[in-house]
Structure formats: C-alpha cells, structure tokens
N, C-alpha and C positions, 0 to 999 in steps of 0.2 A: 235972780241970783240964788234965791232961798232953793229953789227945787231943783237948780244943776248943781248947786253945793248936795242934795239930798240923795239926786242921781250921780252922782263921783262918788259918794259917801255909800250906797247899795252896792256899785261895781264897784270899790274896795272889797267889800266883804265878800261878795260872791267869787270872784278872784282869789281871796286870801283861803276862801273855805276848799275852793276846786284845790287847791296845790296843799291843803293838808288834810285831803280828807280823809286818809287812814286813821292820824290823829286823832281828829273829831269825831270820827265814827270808835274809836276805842276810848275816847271821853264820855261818848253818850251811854256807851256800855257799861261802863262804869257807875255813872249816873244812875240808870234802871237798874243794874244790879246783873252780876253775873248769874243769880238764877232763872234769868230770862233773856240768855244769853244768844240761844236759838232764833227767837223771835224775834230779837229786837235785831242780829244781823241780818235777816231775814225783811226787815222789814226795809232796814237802811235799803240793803238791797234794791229790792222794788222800785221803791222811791227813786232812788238813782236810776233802774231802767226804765221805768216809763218817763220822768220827767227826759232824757237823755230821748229817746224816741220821740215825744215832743216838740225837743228842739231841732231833731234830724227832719220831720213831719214839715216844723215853720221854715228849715232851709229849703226844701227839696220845693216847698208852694211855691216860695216867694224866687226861688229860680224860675222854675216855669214862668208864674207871674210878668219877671223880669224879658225872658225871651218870647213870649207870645205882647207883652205891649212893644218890645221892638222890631216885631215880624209888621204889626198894625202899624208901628207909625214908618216905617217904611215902605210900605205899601199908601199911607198917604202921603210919602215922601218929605217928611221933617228929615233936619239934619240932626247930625250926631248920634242916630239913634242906640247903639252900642252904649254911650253915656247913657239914656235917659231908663235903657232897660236892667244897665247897671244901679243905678240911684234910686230904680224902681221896686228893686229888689232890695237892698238895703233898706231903702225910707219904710219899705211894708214891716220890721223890725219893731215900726216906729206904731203902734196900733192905730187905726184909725185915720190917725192926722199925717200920717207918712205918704200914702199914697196923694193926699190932697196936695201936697207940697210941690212933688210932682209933676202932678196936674197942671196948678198954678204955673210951675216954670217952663212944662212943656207947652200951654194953650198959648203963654208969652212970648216965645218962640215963634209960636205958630203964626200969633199977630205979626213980630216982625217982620218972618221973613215971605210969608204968602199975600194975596193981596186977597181982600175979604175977608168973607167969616165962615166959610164952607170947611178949609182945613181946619183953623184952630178947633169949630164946634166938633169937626169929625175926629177931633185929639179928646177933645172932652167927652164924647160920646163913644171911644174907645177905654177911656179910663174907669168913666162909670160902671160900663158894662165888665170889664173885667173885675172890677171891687163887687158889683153886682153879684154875679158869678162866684168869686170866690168866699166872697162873706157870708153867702147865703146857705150854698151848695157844697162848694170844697171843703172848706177849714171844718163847719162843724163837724162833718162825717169822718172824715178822716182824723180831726186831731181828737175824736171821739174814741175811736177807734184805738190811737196810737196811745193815749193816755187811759185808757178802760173806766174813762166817766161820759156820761152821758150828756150828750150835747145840751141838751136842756140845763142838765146842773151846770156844765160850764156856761151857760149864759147866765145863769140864777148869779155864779159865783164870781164872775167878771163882775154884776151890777151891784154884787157885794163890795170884792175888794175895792174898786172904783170909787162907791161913796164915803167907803173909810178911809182909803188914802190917796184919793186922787188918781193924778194922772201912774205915781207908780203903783197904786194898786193894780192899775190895768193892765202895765207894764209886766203883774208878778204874780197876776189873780190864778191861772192856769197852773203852773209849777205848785205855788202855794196849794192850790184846788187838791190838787194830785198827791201831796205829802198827806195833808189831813188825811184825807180817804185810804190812805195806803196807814197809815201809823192808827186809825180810827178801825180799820180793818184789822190790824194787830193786837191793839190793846183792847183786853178784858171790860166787858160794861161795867 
C-alpha cells in the first residue's frame, strides 16, 4: 500500500507539473535569477527535449516489442494474441518485472490450453529472447542515443537511482539521469 500510495503520489506531480509547466519553468527563472535568463531557458529546454525523446524512444521499443511477441505467439498459435502483445507492450512500462508478468500469464495460458510443455516453453523461450534482445541490444543504444547519455552512465545511474529509491528510482532513474546532466551541463563549476 506504502509504494502505490508513493506511485499515485509521483503520477500526481508529474501530471500536475506537465499541465503547468510554463508556470514552473517561469518559477525556476525566477528562482536563478533573470541574469541567467538565457541559460537557464535554454537549459529547461533541453531537459524537456531529450527526456520527451526518451519517452517517444520507450513507446516506439515497446510497440514493436508488443507486435513482434504477438507475430511469435501466433506463430506458435496461443490464443488472444492481440491481448498479450497489447499487455506486452504496456507491462514493458513497467521496468523489468513488466515483461515477466506477462510471461507468467502467457506460459499459463499456454499450460491450459496446449497439451504438454513444448508450447508453453516455446512462449517462455520467445519472451526471454525478446527481453534478451531488447535489454541488451536495443534499449541501451538507442535510448543512448535519444537522451545523449551514455549507455554505461545510464546503467551506472539506473543502479544508482534503484538503490536510493527502490522500485521508483528505477521507474525515474533515466529522466532524472537526463535533467542532472542537461542542468550539470548548464550551470557553472
């Protein structure tokens, strides 16, 4: 209950900030001071397009994601696949434990309706491989790319945010990653 009161309580704010952030962005200004007035919308800026590119980078994976696991499990003929490539794409949202959830629901599936264990493992062995694939290969390079940090640092700063705040660090570790660096980049040593 602690950490969905914690996550409702994030997606408030991130909510409340997207719908005023002209606002915000002339609060901060004000804040640092109109004689760096240049810089600092300059900096918002940034910040806003690379994390915005980011999030375009995790929709555009986790579609594909979504329609390449349900080209495979129709091809090993699970039903609903439309749902599971839908849920597939959503749950990946979810870092890490999204796609497992998945997994879990589609292998159970598999148990019900196939007889043996040839489809379900070939549903499990299509999951893997595609989180294999994407976690390994796609995501860093690309969201490398789309946020202009280096996939190392964002691994460095994933296992940062993570063990400072758990699960929503993981959740925030990237975005966050990207402001420092962009606002670290602006402001004077």
């Amino acid at each position: 209950a602690d950490a969905s009161g914690t996550a409702g309580l994030v997606a408030l704010f991130v909510i409340f900030m997207l719908l005023r952030q002209d606002d915000i962005s002339r609060r901060l200004i004000s804040l640092v001071g109109y004689s760096r007035l240049t810089v600092t919308t300059k900096a918002i800026d940034e910040a806003g397009t690379r994390v915005s590119r980011y999030l375009q980078m995790q929709f555009a994976i986790n579609g594909v994601y979504g329609l390449l696991l349900a080209l495979g499990l129709t091809l090993i003929g699970l039903p609903y696949v439309v749902l599971w490539g839908v849920l597939a794409a959503l749950f990946r949202f979810i870092p890490y434990v999204g796609p497992w959830l998945v997994a879990i629901l589609s292998v159970s599936l598999g148990f019900a309706v196939f007889e043996g264990w040839a489809q379900p493992l070939q549903v499990l062995a299509l999951i893997a491989t595609l989180e294999l694939v994407t976690n390994t290969v796609v995501e860093p390079m690309l969201y490398g790319r789309s946020t202009g940090v280096s996939d190392f640092s964002l691994l460095l700063a994933i296992t940062f945010w993570t063990w400072l705040w758990g699960g929503l660090g993981l959740l925030l570790a990237t975005p966050l990653t990207v402001c420092l660096v962009v606002f670290c980049k602006h402001i004077p040593a």
